[in-house]
N, C-alpha and C positions, 0 to 999 in steps of 0.2 A: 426528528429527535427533539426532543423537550429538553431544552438546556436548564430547566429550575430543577432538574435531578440532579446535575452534575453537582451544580451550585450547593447541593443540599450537603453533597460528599464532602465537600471542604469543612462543613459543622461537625463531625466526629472524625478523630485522628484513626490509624490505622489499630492492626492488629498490636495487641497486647499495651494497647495503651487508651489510661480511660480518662474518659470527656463527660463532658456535663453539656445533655445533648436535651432541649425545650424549655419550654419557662418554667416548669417547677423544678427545674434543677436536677433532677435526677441524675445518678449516674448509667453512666452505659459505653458498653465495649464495643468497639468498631467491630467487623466480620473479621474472618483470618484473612481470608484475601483480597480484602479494601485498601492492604499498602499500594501507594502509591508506586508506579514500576514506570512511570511512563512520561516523562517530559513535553507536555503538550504547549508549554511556551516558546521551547525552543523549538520544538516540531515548527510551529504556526512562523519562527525565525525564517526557516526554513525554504516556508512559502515567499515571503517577503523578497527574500534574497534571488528567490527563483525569479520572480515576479520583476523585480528592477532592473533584468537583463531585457526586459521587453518580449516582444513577439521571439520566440524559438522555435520555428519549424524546422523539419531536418534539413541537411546542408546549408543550413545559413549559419554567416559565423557567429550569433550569439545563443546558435545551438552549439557551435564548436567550444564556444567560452564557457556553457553548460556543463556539457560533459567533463572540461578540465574542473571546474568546481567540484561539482559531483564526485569526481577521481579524490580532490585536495579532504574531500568529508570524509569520507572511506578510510581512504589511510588513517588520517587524525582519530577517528573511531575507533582502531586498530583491528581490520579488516585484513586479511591476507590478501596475497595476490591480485592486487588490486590493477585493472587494467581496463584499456576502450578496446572493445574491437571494432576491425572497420572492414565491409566501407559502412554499412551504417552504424553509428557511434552510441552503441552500449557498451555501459558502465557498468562491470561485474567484478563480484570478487568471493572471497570465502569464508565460512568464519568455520573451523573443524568442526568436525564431530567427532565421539569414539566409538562407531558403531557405522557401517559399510554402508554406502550409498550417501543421498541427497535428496533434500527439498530444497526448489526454487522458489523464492519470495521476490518479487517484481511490481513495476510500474513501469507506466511510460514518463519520457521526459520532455518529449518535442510536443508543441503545441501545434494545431491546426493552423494553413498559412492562408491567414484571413491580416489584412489590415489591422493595425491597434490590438490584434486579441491576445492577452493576457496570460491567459491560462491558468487564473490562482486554483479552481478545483481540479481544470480538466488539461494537464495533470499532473498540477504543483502540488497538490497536496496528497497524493498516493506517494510520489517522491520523497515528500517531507516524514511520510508515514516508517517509508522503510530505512531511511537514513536515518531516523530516533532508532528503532528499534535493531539498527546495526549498533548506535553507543548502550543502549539498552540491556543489550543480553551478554551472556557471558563471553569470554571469549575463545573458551571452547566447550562442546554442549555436549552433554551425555546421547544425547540421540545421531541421527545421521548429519552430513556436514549441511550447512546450511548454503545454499549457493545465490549470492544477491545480483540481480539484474535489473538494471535500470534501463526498458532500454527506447530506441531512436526509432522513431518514421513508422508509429504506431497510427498515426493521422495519414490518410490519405494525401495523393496529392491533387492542387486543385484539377479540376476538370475528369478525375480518375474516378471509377469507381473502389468501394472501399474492399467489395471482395476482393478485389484482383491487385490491389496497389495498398490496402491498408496492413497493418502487421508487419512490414517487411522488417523491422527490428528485431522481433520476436521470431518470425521466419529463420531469419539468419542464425540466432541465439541454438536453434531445436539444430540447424542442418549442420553446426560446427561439431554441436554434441554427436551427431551422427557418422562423423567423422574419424577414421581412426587417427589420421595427423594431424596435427593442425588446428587444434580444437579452439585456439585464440581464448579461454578460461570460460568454454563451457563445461559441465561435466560430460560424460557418457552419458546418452538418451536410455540405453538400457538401464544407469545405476538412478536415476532418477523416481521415486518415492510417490512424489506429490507437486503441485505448483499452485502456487498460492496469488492472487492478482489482486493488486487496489487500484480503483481506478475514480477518481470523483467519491470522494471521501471525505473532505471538507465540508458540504454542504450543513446547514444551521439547523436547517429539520431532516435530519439525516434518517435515509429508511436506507436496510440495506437488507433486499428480499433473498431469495435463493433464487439465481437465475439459473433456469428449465434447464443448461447445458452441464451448470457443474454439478459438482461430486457433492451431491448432501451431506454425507459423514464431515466431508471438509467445514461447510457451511454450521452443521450441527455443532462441530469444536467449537467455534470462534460463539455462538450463541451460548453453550455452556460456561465460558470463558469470561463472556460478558456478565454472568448470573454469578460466575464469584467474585467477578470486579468490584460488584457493587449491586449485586441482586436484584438484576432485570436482564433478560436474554435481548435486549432492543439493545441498539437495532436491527441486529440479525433478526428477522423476522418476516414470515409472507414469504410469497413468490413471486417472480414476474417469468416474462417469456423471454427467448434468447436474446443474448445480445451480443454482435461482435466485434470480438474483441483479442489482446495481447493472450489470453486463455487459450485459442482456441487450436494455433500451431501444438502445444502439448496435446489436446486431447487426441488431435490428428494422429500423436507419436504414442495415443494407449496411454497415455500419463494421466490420472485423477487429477484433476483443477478444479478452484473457486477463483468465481469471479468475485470480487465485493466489490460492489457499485452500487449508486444510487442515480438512477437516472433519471429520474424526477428532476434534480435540480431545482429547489424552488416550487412545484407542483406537481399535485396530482396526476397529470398526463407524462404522457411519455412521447419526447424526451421533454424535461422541461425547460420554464422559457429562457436560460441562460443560457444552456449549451448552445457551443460552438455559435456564438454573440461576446460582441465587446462587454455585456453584463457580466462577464463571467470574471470578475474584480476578485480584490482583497476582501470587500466587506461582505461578501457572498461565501465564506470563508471563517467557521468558528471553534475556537480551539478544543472548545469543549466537543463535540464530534470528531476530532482528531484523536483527543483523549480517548473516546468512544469506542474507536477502531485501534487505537496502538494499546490499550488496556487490556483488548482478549486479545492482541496479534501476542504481546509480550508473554500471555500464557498461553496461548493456544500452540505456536509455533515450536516450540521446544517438545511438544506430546507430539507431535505428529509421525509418523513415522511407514 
């Protein structure tokens, strides 16, 4: 992602107010849809705060201190039915809709249980993504209900392989909804819509292609969404090949999902050279990408349906 576009956005104000935008002064009007919707300061707060709990792999207690954070934003957001299920510790809750069903909006929260690693992209800042855009949006939405899951033990564990052992937060999430008791605040897997996933979204040169498994039209929103933010469908853009991930429990369940990742991380190869490395810092981590992704999520997310 080219951050001297962001930069550029801050040089004319929004919709219905006008600026004197080059050097000869001229006037000129922002797009309709250049207002600003989206808190990428506090987003990027977000990370930070993730980030000073140290290493978060699941069952350890500064994933358990996680999840209660995660739970204290929610609420303060004013998120409905705000709660952990267990035993692995996703953080869900609701924000209504007036209109029957749901779409799930997700990350993970627990980081890979590696020595010293960090996790500010992978996966502080999809976190930080959907917690903005919980204060963000309204707090009840003309569309279907919006159901948020943040959830736990989306990393494998060491020595495991990740088909068999990775997801299990997301697993969990799909099997309560499948449930007719007991759901612990997932919804019904049958009233389920859509599922939307951020996952490594932070990254400074942010690509974020269509991965070969999701649902295009999903992927197409969130690039049209980006073209009214600020008139460029980037980063949504390109393709890559699968990759797996917290997505893939829903498609199992017949549910349409987007992944949005950028797996590069830093480069052109896949994966790149940060992930799942101690490199994977704060300064690897720019708000203006954050911006990126929570500027179509804020309008994309509400059209979905």
């Amino acid at each position: 992602m080219n951050a001297g576009r962001f930069a550029a956005i801050g040089a004319c104000f929004a919709a219905l107010v006008v600026a004197a935008c080059g050097d000869d002064g001229a006037d000129a009007r922002a797009p309709t849809g250049a207002e600003d919707r989206f808190d990428s300061e506090r987003a990027m707060a977000d990370v930070e705060a993730q980030v000073a709990l140290g290493p978060r792999p699941a069952e350890s207690e500064a994933n358990a201190e996680q999840a209660r954070l995660l739970k204290r934003e929610l609420r303060e957001a004013g998120v409905d039915d705000v709660r952990i299920q267990k035993p692995y510790l996703n953080v869900v809750g609701t924000i209504p809709g007036r209109e029957k069903g749901s779409v799930v909006v997700g990350a993970h929260h627990d980081t890979v249980d590696l020595p010293d690693f960090v996790g500010a992209n992978d996966g502080a800042s999809g976190v930080a993504v959907v917690l903005e855009l919980a204060r963000s949006l309204p707090r009840r939405l003309d569309g279907p209900d919006l159901r948020i899951a943040l959830f736990d033990a989306e990393e494998a564990r060491p020595g495991r392989d990740f088909a068999s052992d990775g997801t299990r937060g997301s697993r969990q999430y799909v099997r309560y909804g499948e449930r007719k008791r007991r759901r612990q605040g997932s919804p019904p897997i049958g009233s389920v819509h859509a599922m939307v996933l951020f996952d490594l979204v932070g990254d400074c040169d942010l690509q974020i292609p269509l991965e070969s498994n999701s649902d295009p039209n999903l992927h197409a929103a969130f690039a049209e969404a980006s073209e009214d933010a600020d008139g460029d469908a980037a980063p949504f853009a390109g393709e890559t090949s699968p990759i797996a991930d917290d997505h893939q429990p829903f498609l199992g369940a017949g549910i349409p999902a987007v992944d949005l990742i950028d797996f590069t991380f830093g480069s052109a190869d896949r994966p790149g050279p940060y992930w799942h490395t101690t490199e994977d810092t704060l300064d690897k981590v720019c708000p203006e990408s954050l911006d990126a992704v929570g500027e179509a999520a804020v309008r994309a997310i509400p059209e979905i349906r």
